[in-house]
SEVEX-164337 format. One record per residue (C-alpha): residue number from 1; residue in three letters; y, z negated, x. Coordinates in nm, 2 decimals. Layout:
BEGIN
(node NUM,'ALA',(Y,Z,X))
...
END
This chain:
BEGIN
(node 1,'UNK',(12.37,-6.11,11.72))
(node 2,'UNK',(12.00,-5.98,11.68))
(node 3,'UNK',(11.80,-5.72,11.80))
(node 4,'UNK',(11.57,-5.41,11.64))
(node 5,'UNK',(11.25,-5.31,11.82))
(node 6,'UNK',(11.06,-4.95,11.72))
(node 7,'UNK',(10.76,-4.92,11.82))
(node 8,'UNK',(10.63,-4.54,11.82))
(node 9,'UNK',(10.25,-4.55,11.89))
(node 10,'UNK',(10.22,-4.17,12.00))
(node 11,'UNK',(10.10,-4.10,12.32))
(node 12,'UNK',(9.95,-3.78,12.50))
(node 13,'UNK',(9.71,-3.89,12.72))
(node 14,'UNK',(9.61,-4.29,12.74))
(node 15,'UNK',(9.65,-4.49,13.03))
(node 16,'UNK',(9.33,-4.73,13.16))
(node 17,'UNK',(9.50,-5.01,13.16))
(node 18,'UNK',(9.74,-5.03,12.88))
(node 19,'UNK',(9.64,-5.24,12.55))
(node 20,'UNK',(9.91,-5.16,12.32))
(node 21,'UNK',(9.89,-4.99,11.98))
(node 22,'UNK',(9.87,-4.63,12.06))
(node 23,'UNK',(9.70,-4.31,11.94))
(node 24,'UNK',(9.69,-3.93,12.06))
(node 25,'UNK',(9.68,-3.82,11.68))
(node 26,'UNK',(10.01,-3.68,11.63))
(node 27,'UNK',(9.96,-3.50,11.31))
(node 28,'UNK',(10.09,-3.73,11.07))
(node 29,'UNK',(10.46,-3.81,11.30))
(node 30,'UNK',(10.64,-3.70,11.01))
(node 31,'UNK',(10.52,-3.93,10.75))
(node 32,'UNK',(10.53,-4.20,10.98))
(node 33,'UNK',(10.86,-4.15,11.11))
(node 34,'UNK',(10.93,-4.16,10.66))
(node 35,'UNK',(10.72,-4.52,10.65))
(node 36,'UNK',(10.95,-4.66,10.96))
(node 37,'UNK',(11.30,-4.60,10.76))
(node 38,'UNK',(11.15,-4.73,10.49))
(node 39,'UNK',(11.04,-5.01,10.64))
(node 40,'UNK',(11.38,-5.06,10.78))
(node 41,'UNK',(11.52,-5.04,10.40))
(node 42,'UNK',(11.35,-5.30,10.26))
(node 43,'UNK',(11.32,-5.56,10.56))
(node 44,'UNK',(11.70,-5.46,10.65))
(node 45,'UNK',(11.78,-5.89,10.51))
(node 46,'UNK',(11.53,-5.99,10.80))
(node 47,'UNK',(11.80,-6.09,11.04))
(node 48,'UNK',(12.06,-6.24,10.81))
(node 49,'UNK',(12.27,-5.94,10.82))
(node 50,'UNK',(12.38,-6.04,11.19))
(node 51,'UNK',(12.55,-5.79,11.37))
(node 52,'UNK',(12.27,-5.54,11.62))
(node 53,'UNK',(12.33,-5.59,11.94))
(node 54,'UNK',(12.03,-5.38,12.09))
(node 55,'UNK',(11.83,-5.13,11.98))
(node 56,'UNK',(11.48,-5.09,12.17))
(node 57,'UNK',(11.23,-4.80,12.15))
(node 58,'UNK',(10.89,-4.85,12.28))
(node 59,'UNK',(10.54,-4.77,12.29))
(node 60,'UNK',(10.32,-4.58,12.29))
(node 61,'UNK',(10.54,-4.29,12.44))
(node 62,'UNK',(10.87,-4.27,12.26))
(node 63,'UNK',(10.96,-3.96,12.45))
(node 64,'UNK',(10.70,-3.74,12.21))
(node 65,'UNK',(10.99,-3.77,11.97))
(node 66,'UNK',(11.21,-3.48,11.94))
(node 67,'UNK',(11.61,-3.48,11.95))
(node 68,'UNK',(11.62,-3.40,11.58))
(node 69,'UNK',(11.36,-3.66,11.50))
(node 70,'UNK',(11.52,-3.95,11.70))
(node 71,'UNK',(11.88,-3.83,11.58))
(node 72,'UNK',(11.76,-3.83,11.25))
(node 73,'UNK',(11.63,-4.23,11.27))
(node 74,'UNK',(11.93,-4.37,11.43))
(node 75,'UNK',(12.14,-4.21,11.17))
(node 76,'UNK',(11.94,-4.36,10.92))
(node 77,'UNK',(11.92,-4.71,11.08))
(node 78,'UNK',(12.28,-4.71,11.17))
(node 79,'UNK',(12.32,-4.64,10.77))
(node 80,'UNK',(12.10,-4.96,10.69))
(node 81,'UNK',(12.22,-5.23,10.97))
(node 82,'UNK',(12.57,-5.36,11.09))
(node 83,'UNK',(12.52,-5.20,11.45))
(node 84,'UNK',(12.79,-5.30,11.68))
(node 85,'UNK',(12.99,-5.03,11.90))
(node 86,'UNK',(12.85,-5.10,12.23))
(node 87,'UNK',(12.49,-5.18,12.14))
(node 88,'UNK',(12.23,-5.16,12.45))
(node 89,'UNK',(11.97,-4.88,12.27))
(node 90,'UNK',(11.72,-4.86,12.54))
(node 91,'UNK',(11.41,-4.55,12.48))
(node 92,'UNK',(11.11,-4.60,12.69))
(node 93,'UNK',(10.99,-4.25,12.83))
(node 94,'UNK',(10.70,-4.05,13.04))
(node 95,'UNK',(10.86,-3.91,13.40))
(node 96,'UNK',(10.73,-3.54,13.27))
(node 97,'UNK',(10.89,-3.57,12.95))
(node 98,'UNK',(11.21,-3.59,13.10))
(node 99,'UNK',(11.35,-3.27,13.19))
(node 100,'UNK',(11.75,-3.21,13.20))
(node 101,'UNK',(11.75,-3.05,12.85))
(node 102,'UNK',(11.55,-3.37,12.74))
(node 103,'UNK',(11.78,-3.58,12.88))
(node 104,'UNK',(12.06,-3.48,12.72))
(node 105,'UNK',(11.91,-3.46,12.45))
(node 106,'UNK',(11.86,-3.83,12.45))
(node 107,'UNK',(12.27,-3.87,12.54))
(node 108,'UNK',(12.41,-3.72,12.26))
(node 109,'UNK',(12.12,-3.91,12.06))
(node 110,'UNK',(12.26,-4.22,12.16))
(node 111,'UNK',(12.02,-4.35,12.41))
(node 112,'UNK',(12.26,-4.49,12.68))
(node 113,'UNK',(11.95,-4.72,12.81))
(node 114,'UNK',(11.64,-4.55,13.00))
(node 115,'UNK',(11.35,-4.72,13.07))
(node 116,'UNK',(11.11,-4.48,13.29))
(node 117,'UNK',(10.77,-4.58,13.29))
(node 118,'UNK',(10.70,-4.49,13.64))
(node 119,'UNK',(10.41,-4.74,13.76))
(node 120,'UNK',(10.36,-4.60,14.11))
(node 121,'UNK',(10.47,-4.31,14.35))
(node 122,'UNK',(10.11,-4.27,14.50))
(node 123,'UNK',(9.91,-4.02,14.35))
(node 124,'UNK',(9.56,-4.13,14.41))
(node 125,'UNK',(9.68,-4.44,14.18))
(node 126,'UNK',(9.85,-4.27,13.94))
(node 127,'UNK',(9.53,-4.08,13.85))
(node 128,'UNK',(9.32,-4.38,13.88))
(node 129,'UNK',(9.54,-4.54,13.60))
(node 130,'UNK',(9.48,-4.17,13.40))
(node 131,'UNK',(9.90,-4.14,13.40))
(node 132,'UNK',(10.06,-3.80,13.31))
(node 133,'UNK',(10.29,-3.75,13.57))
(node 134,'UNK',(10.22,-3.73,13.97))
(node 135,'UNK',(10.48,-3.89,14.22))
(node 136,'UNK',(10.74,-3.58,14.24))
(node 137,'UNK',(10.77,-3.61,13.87))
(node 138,'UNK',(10.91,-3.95,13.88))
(node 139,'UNK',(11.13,-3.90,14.18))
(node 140,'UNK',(11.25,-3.63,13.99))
(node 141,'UNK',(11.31,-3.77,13.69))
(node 142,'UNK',(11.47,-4.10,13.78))
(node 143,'UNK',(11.73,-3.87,14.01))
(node 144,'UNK',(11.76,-3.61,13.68))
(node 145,'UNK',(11.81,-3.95,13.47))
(node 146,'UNK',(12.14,-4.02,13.69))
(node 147,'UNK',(12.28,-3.66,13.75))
(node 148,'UNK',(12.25,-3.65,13.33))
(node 149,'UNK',(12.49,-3.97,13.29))
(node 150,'UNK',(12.24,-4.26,13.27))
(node 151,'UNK',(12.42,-4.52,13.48))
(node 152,'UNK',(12.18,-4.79,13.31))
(node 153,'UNK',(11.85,-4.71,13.45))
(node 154,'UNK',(11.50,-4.90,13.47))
(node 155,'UNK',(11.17,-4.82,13.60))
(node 156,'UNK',(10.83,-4.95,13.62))
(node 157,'UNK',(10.61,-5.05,13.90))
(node 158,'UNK',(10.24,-5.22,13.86))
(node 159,'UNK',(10.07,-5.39,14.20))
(node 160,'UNK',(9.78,-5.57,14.21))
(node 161,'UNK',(9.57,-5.28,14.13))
(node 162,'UNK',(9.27,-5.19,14.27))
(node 163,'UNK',(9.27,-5.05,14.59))
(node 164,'UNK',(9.63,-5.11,14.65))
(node 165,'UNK',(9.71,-5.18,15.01))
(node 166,'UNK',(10.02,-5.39,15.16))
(node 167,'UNK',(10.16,-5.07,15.30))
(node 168,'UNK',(10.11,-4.84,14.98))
(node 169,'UNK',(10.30,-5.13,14.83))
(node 170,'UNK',(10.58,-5.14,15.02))
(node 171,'UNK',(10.62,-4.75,15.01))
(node 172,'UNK',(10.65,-4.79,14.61))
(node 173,'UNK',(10.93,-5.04,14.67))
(node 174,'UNK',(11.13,-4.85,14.93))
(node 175,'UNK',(11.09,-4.55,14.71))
(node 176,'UNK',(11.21,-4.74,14.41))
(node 177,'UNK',(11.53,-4.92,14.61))
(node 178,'UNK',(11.63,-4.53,14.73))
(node 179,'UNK',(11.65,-4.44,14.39))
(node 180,'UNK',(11.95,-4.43,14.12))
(node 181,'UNK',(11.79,-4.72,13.94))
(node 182,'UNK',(12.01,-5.07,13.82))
(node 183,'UNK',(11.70,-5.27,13.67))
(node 184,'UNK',(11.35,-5.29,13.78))
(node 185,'UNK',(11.01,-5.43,13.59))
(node 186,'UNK',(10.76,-5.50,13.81))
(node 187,'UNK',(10.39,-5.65,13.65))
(node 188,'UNK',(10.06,-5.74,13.82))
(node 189,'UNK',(9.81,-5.57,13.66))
(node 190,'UNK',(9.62,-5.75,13.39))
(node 191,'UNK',(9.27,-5.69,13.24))
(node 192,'UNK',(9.30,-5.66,12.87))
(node 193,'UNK',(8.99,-5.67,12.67))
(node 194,'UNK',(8.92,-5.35,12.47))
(node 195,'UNK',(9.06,-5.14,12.84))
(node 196,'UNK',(8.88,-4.88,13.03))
(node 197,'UNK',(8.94,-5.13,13.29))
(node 198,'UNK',(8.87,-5.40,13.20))
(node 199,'UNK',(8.50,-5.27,13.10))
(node 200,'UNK',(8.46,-5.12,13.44))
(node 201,'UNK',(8.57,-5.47,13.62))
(node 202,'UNK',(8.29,-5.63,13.38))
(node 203,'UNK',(8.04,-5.34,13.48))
(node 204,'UNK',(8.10,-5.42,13.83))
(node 205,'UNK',(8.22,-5.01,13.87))
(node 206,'UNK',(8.60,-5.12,14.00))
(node 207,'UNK',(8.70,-5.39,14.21))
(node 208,'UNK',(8.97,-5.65,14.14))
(node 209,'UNK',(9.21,-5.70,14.43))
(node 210,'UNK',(9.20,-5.98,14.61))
(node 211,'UNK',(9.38,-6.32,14.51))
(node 212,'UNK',(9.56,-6.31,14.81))
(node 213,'UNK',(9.68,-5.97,14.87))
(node 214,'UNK',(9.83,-5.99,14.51))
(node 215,'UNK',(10.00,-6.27,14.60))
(node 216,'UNK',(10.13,-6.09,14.93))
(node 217,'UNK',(10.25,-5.81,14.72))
(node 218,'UNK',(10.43,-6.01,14.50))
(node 219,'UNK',(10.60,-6.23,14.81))
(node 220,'UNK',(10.67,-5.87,14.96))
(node 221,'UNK',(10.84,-5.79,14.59))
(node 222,'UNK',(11.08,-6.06,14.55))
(node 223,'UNK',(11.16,-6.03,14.95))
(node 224,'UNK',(11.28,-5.60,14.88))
(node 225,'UNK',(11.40,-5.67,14.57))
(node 226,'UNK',(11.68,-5.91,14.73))
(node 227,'UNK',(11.73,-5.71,15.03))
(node 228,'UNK',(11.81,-5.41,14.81))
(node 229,'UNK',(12.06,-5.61,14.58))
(node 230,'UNK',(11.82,-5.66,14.29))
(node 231,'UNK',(11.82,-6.06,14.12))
(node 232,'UNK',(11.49,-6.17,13.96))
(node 233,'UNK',(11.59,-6.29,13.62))
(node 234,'UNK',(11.28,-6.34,13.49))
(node 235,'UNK',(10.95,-6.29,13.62))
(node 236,'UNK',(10.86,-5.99,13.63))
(node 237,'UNK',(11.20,-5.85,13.59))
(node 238,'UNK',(11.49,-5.78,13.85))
(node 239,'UNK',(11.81,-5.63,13.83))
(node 240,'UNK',(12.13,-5.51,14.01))
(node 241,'UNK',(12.49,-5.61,13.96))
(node 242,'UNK',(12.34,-5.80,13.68))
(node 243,'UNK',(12.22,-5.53,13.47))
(node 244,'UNK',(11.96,-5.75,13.27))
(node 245,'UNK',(11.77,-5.58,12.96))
(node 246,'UNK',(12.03,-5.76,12.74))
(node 247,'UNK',(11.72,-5.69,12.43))
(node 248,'UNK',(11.44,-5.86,12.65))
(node 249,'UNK',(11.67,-6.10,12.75))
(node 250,'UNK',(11.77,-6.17,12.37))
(node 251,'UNK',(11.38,-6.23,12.33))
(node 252,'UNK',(11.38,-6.48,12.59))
(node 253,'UNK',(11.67,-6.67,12.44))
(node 254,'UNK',(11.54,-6.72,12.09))
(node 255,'UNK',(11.78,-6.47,11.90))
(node 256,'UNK',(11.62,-6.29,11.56))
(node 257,'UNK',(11.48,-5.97,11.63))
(node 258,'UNK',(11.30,-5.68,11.36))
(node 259,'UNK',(11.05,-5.54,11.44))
(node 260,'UNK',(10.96,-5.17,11.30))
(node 261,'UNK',(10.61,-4.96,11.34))
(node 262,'UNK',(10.24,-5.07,11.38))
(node 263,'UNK',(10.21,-5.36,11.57))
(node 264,'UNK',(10.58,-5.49,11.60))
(node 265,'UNK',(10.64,-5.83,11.59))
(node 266,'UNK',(10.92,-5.97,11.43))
(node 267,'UNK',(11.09,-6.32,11.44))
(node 268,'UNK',(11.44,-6.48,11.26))
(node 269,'UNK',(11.41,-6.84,11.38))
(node 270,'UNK',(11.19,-7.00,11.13))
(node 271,'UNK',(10.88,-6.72,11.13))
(node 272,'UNK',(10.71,-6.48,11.27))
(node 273,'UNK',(10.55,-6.11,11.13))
(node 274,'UNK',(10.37,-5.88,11.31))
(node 275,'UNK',(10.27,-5.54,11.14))
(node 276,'UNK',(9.91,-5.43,11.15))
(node 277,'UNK',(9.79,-5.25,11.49))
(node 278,'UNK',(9.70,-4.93,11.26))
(node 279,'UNK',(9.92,-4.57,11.18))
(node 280,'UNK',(9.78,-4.52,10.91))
(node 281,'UNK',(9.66,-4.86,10.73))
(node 282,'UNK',(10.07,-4.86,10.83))
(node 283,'UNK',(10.21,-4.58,10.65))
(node 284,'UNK',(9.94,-4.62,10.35))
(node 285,'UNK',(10.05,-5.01,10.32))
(node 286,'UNK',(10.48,-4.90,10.30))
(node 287,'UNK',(10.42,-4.57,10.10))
(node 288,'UNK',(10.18,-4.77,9.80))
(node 289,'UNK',(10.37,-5.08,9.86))
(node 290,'UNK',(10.06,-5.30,9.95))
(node 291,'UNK',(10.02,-5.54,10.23))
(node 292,'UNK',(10.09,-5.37,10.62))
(node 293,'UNK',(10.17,-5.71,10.80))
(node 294,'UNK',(10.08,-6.09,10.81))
(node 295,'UNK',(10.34,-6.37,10.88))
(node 296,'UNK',(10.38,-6.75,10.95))
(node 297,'UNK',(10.62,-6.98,10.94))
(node 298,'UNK',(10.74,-7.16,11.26))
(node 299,'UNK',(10.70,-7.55,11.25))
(node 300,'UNK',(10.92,-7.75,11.44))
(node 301,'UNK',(10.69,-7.80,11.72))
(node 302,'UNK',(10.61,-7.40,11.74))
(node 303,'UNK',(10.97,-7.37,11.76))
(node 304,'UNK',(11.00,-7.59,12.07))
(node 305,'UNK',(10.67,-7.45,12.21))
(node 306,'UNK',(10.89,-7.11,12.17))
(node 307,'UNK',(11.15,-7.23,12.35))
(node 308,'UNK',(10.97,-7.33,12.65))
(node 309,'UNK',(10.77,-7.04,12.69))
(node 310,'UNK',(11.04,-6.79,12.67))
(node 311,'UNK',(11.29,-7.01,12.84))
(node 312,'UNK',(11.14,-7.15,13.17))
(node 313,'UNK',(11.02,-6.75,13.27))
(node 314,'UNK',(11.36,-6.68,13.34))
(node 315,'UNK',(11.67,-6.77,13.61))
(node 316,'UNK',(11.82,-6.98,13.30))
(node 317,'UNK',(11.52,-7.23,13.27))
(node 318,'UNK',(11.50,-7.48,13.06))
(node 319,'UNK',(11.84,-7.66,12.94))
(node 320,'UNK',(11.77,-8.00,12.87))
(node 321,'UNK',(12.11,-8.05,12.66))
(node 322,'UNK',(12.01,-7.80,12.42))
(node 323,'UNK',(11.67,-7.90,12.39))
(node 324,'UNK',(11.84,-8.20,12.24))
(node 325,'UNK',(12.05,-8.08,12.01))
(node 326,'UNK',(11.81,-7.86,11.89))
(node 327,'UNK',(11.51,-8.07,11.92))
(node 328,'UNK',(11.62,-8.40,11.95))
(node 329,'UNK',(11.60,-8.68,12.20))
(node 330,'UNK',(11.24,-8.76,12.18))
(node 331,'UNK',(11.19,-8.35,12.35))
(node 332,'UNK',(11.40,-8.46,12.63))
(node 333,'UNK',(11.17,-8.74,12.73))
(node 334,'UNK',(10.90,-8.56,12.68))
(node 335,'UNK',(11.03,-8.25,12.89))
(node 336,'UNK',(11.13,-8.50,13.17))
(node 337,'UNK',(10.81,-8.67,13.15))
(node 338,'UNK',(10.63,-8.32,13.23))
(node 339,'UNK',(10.85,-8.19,13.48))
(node 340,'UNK',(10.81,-8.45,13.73))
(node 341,'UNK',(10.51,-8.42,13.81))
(node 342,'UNK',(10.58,-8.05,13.90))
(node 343,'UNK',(10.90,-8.12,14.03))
(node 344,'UNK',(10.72,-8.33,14.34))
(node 345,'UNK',(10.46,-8.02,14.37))
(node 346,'UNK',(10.77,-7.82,14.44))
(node 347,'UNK',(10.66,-7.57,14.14))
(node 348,'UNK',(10.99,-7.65,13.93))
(node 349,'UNK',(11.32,-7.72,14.06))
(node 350,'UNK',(11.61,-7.94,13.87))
(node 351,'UNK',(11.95,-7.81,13.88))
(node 352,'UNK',(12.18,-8.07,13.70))
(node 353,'UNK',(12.08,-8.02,13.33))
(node 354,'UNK',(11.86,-7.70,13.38))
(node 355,'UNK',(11.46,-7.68,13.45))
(node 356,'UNK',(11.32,-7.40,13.66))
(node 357,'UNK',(11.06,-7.19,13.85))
(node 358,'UNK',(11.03,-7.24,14.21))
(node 359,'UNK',(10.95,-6.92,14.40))
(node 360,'UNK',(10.64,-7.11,14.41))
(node 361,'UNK',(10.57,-7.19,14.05))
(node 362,'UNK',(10.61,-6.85,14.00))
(node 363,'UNK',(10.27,-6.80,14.10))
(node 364,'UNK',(10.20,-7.08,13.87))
(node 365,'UNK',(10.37,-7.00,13.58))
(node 366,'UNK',(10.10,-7.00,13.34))
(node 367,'UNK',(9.98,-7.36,13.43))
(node 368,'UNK',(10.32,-7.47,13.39))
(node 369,'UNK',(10.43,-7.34,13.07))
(node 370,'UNK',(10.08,-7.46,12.94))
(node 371,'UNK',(10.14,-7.83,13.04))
(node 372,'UNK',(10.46,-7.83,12.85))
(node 373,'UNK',(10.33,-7.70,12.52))
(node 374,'UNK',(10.33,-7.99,12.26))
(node 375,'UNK',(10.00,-7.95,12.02))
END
C-alpha cells in the first residue's frame, strides 16, 4: 500500500507563524492545477504500482479549490493510480471556507476525511497568529462538518504561544472535547526562520512563553485528551476510538508515498525527492520538461536513521525484531546499547520487544531521537 500527498500552495491571507510553501497569487491556479496531473502522469511508476491507500490534500489552503476543480483532479488521479475502494482522502481546510454548500461539495468530491485547521477558539490569538476565521467560525464549522456526514473529523490546536495562559488553554481543550471531532493534532508553536514570528522574537517585539508553562500546557493536553476518550498515538497527535490519520501514520511506518505540487516530498524506500518550494519555477520546470525537484538516494544507514525517527514518535515505538530483519543484528545492539541509558532516566520505556516514549521523554523527544541517529 502507499500513499499520495498534494500539496496546494494557495492561501488567502498568511499566517505568522506558518513556514510552508504558500502564496496569495492565485492567478495562475489553472495552469498549476494542469502541471500537478502532469506531474502525476509521468511520476505515476514512483510507488511501484502499489495499490493507494490514502489520498492527502494539504497546504497552503486546499479549500481555495473549487468543487469542479478538485472533482476534476481526483478523476484524473483515480485514472492514473490503482486507488483502492475505501481509501482515507483527507483535505485540509480554513473554518470560513467551509460553509454547508462547501461541504457537500467536498462529499460528493470524495473527501470523506476533514482536517479543520482550527488553531485556537480565542480571538485575541487568532488575530495575533493573522488567521482568517474568529472562534464562532470554527465552532461552526466543525458542528456543520458533522451535520454534512463527516464522521471522520480532525482539528488543529497550537499552545505554547505567546501570551497563552493555563486557563485560555484549557478553554481551547474543553471547546475542542465538546465538539463532533474523532482525531485531534495538537503542536507547540515553533519559530521557523524566514516567519513574521520568528523576526519579531529576534527583535525582541514578542515574547516567547515560558519553558514551563509550555510544559504545563502540554501535561494539561495529554491529561484532557484521555479524560475525553482521545489516545496519543504519536506526539502531537490523538485520536478517538482509534481513528488515527491512517496517511500520517503510513509516514510514520516507512510505506512509499508521492508527493505532488511545490515543495512535496516524496519517498519509495530507497530515495527521497522533494519538489522545488516555487509555483512557478514548478509549473515552468513540468510544462518545458526541465528540472522542478532534487533527489537522493537512501543509504542503509539513512534508512535506519529513518526508521528511528519516524518510529519511536509514536505509541508503536521502536520494534527491535524488525529492526533486525531489516537491519540486521549489529542495529539491535546498537539500539539496546542507546536505550539503556534512557531507559534508567525513565525517558523510554521497554515493553517486551518494543522501544518507547515515556510521558516523560516526550518532552525529550528530540534529544532522544538524536542520540539514536547512526552517522
Amino acid at each position: 500500500m502507499a500513499g499520495i500527498y498534494i500539496h496546494i500552495p494557495f492561501c488567502r491571507q498568511k499566517c505568522y507563524y506558518c513556514d510552508f510553501y504558500k502564496t496569495i497569487n492565485n492567478s495562475r491556479t489553472a495552469d498549476f492545477l494542469k502541471a500537478l496531473i502532469q506531474e502525476a502522469e509521468v511520476r505515476k511508476d514512483y510507488v511501484g504500482g502499489e495499490t493507494i491507500k490514502t489520498i492527502y490534500f494539504g497546504g497552503g489552503t486546499p479549500s481555495v479549490l473549487t468543487e469542479k476543480e478538485l472533482t476534476a483532479f481526483l478523476e484524473g488521479l483515480y485514472r492514473l493510480f490503482p486507488v483502492a475502494q475505501d481509501a482515507e482522502v483527507t483535505f485540509e481546510s480554513n473554518p470560513d471556507d467551509l460553509t454547508p454548500d462547501y461541504l457537500h461539495s467536498l462529499r460528493r468530491a470524495g473527501i470523506n476525511r476533514l482536517s479543520i485547521v482550527t488553531q485556537s477558539f480565542n480571538n485575541t490569538l487568532i488575530k495575533k497568529m493573522n488567521r482568517r476565521h474568529d472562534a464562532s467560525q470554527a465552532v461552526a464549522a466543525i458542528e456543520n462538518a458533522g451535520n454534512a456526514g463527516f464522521s471522520n473529523l480532525s482539528a488543529d490546536l497550537i499552545y505554547g504561544l505567546p501570551g497563552l495562559t493555563g486557563e485560555q488553554w484549557a478553554a481551547d481543550l474543553k471547546q475542542m472535547f465538546s465538539l463532533p471531532v474523532s482525531h485531534l493534532s495538537a503542536y507547540h508553536l515553533t519559530y521557523h526562520q524566514g516567519t513574521p514570528f520568528y523576526t519579531w522574537l529576534k527583535k525582541g517585539t514578542l515574547k516567547e512563553l515560558p519553558e514551563a508553562d509550555s510544559v504545563e500546557q502540554f501535561y494539561m493536553l495529554l491529561e484532557e485528551a484521555e479524560k475525553a476518550g482521545f489516545m496519543q498515538y504519536e506526539i502531537s497527535n490523538f485520536a478517538r476510538n482509534e481513528m488515527y490519520s491512517q496517511h500520517n501514520t503510513a509516514y510514520w511506518f516507512g510505506e512509499k508515498y508521492l508527493g505532488l505540487g511545490p515543495s512535496a516530498h516524496s519517498f519509495n524506500g530507497s530515495s527521497r525527492r522533494w519538489n522545488v518550494a516555487h509555483l512557478e519555477a514548478y509549473i515552468n520546470g513540468i510544462d518545458r520538461n526541465t528540472s522542478y525537484f532534487e533527489e537522493e538516494q537512501l543509504s542503509l544507514t539513512d534508512q535506519f536513521n529513518e526508521y528511528i525517527l519516524t518510529r519511536i514518535r509514536t505509541r508503536w515505538g521502536i520494534d527491535e525484531a524488525d529492526i533486525e530483519e531489516r537491519f540486521g543484528s549489529e542495529a539491535v545492539s546498537y539500539v539496546h546499547c542507546t536505550a539503556e541509558k534512557h531507559i534508567s532516566t525513565g525517558n523510554i520505556l521497554r515493553e517486551q520487544n518494543r522501544l518507547f516514549l515515556s510521558r516523560k521523554g516526550l518532552l525529550m523527544s528530540d534529544s532522544v531521537m538524536t542520540d539514536f541517529i547512526k552517522v
